[in-house]
C-alpha positions as CSV (number, residue, x, y, z in Angstrom):
1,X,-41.0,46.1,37.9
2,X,-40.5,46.0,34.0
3,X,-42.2,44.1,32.0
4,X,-39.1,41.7,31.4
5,X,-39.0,41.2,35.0
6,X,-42.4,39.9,35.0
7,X,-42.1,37.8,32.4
8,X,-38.7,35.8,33.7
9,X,-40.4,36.0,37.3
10,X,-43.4,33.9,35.7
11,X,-40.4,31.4,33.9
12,X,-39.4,30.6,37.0
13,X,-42.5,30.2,38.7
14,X,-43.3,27.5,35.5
15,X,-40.2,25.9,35.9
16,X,-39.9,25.7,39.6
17,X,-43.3,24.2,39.3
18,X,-41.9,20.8,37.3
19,X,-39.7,20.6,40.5
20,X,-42.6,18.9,43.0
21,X,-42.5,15.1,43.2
22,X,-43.0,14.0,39.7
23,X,-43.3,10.1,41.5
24,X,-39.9,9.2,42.1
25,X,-40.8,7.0,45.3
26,X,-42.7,5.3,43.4
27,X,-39.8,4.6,40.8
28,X,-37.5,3.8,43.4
29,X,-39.7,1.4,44.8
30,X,-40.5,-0.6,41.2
31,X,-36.6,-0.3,40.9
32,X,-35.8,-1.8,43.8
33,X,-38.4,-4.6,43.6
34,X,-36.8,-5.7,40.2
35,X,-33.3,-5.4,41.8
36,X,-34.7,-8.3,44.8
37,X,-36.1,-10.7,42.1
38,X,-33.1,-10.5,40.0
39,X,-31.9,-13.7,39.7
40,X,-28.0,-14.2,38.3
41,X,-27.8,-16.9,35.4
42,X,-26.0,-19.9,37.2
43,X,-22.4,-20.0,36.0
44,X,-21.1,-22.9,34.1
45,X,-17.9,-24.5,34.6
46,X,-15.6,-24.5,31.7
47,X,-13.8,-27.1,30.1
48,X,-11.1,-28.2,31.2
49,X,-7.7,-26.7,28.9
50,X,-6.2,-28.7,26.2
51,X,-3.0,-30.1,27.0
52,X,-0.4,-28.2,25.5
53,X,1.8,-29.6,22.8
54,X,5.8,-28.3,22.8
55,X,7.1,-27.4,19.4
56,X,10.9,-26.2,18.9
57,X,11.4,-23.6,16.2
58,X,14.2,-25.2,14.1
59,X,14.9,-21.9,12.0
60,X,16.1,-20.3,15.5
61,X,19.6,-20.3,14.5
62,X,18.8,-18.9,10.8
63,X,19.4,-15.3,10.1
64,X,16.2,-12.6,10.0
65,X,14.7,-12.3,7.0
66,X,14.3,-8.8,7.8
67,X,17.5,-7.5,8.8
68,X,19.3,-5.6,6.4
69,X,22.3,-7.4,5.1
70,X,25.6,-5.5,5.5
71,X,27.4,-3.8,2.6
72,X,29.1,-7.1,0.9
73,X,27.4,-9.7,2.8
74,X,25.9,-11.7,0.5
75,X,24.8,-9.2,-2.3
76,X,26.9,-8.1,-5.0
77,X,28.3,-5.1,-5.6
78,X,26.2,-3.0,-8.3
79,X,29.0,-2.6,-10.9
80,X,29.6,-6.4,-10.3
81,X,26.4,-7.1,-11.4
82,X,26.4,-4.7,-14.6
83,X,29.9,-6.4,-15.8
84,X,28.3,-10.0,-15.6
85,X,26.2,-8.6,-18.6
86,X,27.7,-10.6,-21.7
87,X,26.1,-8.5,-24.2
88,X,24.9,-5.1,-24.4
89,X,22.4,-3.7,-27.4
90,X,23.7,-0.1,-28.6
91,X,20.1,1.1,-26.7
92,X,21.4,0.0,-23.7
93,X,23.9,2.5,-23.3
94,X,22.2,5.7,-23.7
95,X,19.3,6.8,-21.2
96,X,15.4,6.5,-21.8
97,X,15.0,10.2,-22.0
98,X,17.3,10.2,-24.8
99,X,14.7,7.8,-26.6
100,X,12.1,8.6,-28.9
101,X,9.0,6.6,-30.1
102,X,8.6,7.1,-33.7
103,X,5.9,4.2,-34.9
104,X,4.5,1.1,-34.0
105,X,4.1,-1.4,-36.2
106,X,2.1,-4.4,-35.9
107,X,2.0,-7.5,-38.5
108,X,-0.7,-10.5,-37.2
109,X,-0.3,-11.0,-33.4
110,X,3.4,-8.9,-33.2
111,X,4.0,-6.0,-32.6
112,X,7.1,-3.5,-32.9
113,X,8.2,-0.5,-31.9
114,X,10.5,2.1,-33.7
115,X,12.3,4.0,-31.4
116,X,15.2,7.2,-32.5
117,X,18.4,7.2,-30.8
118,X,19.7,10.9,-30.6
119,X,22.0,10.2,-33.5
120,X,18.6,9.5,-36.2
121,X,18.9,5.9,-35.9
122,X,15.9,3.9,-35.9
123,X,15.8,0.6,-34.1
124,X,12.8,-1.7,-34.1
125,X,12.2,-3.7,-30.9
126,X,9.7,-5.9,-29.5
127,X,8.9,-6.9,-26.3
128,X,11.5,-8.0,-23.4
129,X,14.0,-5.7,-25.5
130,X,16.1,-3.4,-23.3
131,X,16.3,-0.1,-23.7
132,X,18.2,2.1,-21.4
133,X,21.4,2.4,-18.8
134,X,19.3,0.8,-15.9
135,X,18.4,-2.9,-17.7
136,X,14.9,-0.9,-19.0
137,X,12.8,-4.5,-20.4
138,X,10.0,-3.6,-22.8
139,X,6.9,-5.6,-21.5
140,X,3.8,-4.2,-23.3
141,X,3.3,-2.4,-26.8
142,X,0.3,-0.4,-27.1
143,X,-1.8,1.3,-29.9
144,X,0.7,4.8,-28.8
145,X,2.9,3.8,-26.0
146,X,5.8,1.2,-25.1
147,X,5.6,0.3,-21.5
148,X,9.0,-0.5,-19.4
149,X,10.1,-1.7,-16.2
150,X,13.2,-0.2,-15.0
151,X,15.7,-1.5,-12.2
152,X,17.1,1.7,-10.0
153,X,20.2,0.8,-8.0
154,X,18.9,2.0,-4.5
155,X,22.2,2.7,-3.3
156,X,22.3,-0.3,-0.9
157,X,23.2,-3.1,-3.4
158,X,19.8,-3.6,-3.9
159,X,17.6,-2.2,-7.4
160,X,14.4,-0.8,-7.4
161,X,11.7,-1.3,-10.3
162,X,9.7,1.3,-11.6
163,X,7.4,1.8,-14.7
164,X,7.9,4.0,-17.9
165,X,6.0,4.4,-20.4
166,X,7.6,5.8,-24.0
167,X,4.6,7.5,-25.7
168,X,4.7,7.9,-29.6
169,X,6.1,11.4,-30.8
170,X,2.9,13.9,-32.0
């Protein structure tokens, strides 16, 4: 026999060895002791239920506030809502990427913002100004930036806000 032979003969000898009664009787018994003078908690009886009180739901007959209205019902049309408009600045009619911040200027607590139309022509504005085709509102000037909100029509007759922010030209 090789001396690997001898050596995993003698492994099995050690661990076959662990194998004899390692005093499981004697566990079961202790066990099964504990199990006989277990004693359940006593159960208590619950209250009784309070009576309950019928309520009607008067909106039942109201439409979902989260179905989506169908085209015309209720909402106006986006080019109904842009002719309401009763006056439009020259900055509304071009788009904000055709808009460029050229200075801020700021007097006490005001402040200003110069902005280029692609024709050279400087306009000062100041915030809630509107700038752009889709009812852009100024609503902060900073120290090198003019921040807008935007309305999107989403296509639904709904509009959709998102930020811009102009930044002054380097």
């Amino acid at each position: 026999m090789t001396r690997w032979g001898r050596v995993g003969l003698l492994g099995l000898a050690v661990l076959s060895a662990g194998c004899q009664d390692a005093g499981l009787e004697a566990l079961e018994r202790r066990l099964e002791a504990w199990r006989v003078d277990a004693v359940a908690p006593a159960r208590q009886a619950l209250p009784a239920a309070p009576e309950e009180e019928v309520m009607s739901y008067r909106f039942a007959d109201a439409p979902s506030p989260f179905a989506v209205p169908e085209s015309g019902e209720g909402r106006a049309d986006v080019g109904e809502v842009a002719s309401r408009e009763v006056s439009r600045t020259p900055l509304e009619d071009l788009t904000i990427e055709a808009l460029n911040l050229v200075g801020i200027l700021r007097i006490a607590d005001e402040a200003w913002a110069l902005v280029r139309t692609p024709e050279g022509r400087v306009h000062r504005v100041g915030v809630g100004a509107r700038l752009g085709r889709h009812r852009g509102r100024i609503v902060a000037i900073g120290e090198a930036e003019v921040r807008l909100v935007v309305r999107h029509p989403d296509g639904n007759g709904d509009w959709s806000e998102r930020d811009v922010t102009l930044a002054l030209d380097s």
